[in-house]
C-alpha positions as CSV (number, residue, x, y, z in Angstrom):
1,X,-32.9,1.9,9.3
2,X,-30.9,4.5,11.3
3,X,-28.8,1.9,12.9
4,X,-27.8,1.1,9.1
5,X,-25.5,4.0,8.8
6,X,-22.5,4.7,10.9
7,X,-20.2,7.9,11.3
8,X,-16.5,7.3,9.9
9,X,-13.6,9.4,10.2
10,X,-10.0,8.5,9.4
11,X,-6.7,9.7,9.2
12,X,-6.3,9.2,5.4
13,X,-3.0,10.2,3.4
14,X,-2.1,12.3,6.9
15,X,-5.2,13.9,7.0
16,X,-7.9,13.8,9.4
17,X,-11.1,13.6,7.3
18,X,-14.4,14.8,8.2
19,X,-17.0,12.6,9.8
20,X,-18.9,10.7,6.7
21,X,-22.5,9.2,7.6
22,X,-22.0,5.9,5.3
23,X,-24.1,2.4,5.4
24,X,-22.4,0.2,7.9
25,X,-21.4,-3.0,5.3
26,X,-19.8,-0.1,3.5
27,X,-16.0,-1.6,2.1
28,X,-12.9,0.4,2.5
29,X,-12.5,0.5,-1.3
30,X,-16.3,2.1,-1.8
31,X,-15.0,4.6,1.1
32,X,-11.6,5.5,-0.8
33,X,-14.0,5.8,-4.4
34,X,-17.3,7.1,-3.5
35,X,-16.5,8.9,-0.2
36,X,-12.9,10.7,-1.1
37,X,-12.9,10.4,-4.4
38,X,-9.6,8.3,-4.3
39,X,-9.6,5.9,-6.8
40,X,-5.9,4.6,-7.6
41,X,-6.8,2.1,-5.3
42,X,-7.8,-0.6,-7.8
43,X,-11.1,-2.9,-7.8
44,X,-9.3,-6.5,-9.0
45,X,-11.2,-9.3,-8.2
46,X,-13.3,-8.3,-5.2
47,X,-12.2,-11.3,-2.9
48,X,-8.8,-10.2,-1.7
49,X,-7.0,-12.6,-4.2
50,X,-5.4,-10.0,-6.5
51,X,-4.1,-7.3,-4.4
52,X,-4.6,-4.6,-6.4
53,X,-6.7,-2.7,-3.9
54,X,-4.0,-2.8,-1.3
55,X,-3.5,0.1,1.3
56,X,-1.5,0.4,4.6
57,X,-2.9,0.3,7.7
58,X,-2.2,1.4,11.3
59,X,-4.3,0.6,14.1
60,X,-2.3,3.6,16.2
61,X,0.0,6.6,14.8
62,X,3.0,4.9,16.3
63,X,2.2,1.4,14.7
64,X,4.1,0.3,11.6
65,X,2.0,-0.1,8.5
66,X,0.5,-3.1,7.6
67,X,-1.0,-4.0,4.2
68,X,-4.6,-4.3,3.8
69,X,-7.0,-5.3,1.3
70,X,-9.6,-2.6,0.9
71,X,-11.7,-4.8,-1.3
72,X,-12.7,-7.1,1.5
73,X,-12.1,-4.9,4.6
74,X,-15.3,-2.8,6.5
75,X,-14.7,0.7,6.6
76,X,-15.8,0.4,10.3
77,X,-13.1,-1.8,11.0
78,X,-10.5,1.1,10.6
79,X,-12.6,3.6,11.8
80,X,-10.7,6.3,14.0
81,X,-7.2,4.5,12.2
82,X,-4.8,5.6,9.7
83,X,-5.1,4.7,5.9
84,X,-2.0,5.4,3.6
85,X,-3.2,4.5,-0.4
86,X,-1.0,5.3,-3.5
87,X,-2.2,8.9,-3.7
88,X,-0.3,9.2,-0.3
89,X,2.9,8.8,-1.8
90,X,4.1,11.5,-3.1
91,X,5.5,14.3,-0.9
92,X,4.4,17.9,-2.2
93,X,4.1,16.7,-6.1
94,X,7.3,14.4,-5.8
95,X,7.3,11.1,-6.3
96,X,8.6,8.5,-4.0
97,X,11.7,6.9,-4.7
98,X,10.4,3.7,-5.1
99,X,7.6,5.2,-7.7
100,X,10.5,6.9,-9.7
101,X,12.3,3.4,-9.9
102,X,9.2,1.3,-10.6
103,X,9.0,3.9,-13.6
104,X,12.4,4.0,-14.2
105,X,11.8,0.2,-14.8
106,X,9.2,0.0,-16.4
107,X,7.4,-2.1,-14.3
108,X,4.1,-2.0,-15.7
109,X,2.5,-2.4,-19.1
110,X,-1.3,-1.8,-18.6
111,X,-0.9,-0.7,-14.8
112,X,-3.5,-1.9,-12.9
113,X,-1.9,-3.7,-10.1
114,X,0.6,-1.3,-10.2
115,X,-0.9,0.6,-6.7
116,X,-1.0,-2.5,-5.0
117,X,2.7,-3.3,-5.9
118,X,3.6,0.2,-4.8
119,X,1.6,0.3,-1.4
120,X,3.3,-3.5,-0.5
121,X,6.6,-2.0,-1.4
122,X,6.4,1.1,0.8
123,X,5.3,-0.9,3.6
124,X,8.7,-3.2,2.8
125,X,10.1,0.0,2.7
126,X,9.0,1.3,5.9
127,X,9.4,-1.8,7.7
128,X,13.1,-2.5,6.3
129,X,14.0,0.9,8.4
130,X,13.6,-0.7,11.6
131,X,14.9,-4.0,10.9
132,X,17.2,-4.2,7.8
133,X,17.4,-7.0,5.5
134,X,20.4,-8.7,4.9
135,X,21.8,-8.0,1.8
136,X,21.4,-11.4,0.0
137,X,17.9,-11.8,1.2
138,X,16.8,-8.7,0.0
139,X,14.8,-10.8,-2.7
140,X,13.4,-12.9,-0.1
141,X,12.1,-10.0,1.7
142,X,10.7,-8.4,-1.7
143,X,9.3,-12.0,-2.8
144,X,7.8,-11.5,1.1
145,X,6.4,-8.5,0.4
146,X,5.2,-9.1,-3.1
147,X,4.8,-12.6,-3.9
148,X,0.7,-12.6,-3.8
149,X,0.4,-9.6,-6.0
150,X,-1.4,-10.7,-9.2
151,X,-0.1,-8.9,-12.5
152,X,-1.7,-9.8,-16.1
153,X,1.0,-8.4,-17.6
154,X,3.5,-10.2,-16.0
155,X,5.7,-7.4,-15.0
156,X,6.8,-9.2,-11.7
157,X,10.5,-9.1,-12.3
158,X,10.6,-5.5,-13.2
159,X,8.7,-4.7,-9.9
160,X,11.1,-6.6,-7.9
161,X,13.9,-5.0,-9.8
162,X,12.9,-1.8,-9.1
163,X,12.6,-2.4,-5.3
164,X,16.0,-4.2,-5.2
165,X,17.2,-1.3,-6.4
166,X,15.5,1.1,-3.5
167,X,16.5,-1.4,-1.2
168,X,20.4,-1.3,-1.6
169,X,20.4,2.3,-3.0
170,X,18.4,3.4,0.7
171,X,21.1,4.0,3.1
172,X,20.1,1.9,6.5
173,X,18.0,-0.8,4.8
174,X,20.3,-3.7,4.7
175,X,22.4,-4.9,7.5
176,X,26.4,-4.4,6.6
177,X,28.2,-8.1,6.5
178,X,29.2,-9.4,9.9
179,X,32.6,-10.4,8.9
């Protein structure tokens, strides 16, 4: 049974964590929960459908962030990576522009899906900085970014209102017109 549980350790919200002995079919999610003690990441639907239990991912420090499901994803797959959820978002207690807008907004009614919307939209965020959008297909690239996201509430224009609006307010996200 020993070669059941495996040793995981990854860079989660910036920080190295300690080594965790956890079963090997172990999900990401059941890491974030039962390991960390994380649990904005939301359980949705449990087959990757929803998106509410998306995180970002880098295989290397230097790698931009990709979106993950960590409903469906091993935790041995990104052993040794880096694993940004919604609790890494804030910096020291303030929120992210993109969470003050989505508030601002009011984006959400029951909030559920409201981490995955925010973890898809940072990584559009963080992507946007080293390749800018151009500025009328700045819906394109939130609809990109967004467009699978699952909401029961049906906020999805308020979410893509609110990232519009960190988009062109975010100096060096959209390309200036090549007139």
């Amino acid at each position: 049974m020993a070669e059941d549980i495996i040793s995981i350790s990854i860079i989660l919200n910036g920080q190295k964590t300690e080594p965790r002995q956890v079963p090997k079919n172990m999900l990401l999610l059941d890491f974030l929960h039962d390991e960390m003690a994380l649990t904005g990441t939301k359980f949705g639907c449990g087959i990757g459908v929803c998106r509410a239990c998306t995180v970002a991912w880098q295989r290397v420090p230097t790698a931009e962030p990709v979106p993950i499901l960590a409903c469906s994803t091993p935790v041995d797959l990104v052993n040794g990576q880096t694993i940004r959820t919604v609790e890494g978002l804030a910096d020291n207690n303030q929120l992210s522009k993109l969470q003050t807008a989505v508030l601002e907004a009011f984006a959400f009614q029951c909030g559920y899906c409201t981490p995955g919307f925010l973890m898809a939209g940072e990584i559009l965020l963080d992507g946007l900085k080293h390749a800018p959008v151009e500025r009328d297909k700045v819906d394109e690239a939130v609809l990109g970014a967004i467009g699978q996201h699952i909401c029961r509430c049906t906020g999805y224009v308020r979410y893509l209102q609110a990232m519009r609006k960190v988009i062109l307010e975010t100096p060096g996200l959209v390309k200036k017109s090549e007139l």
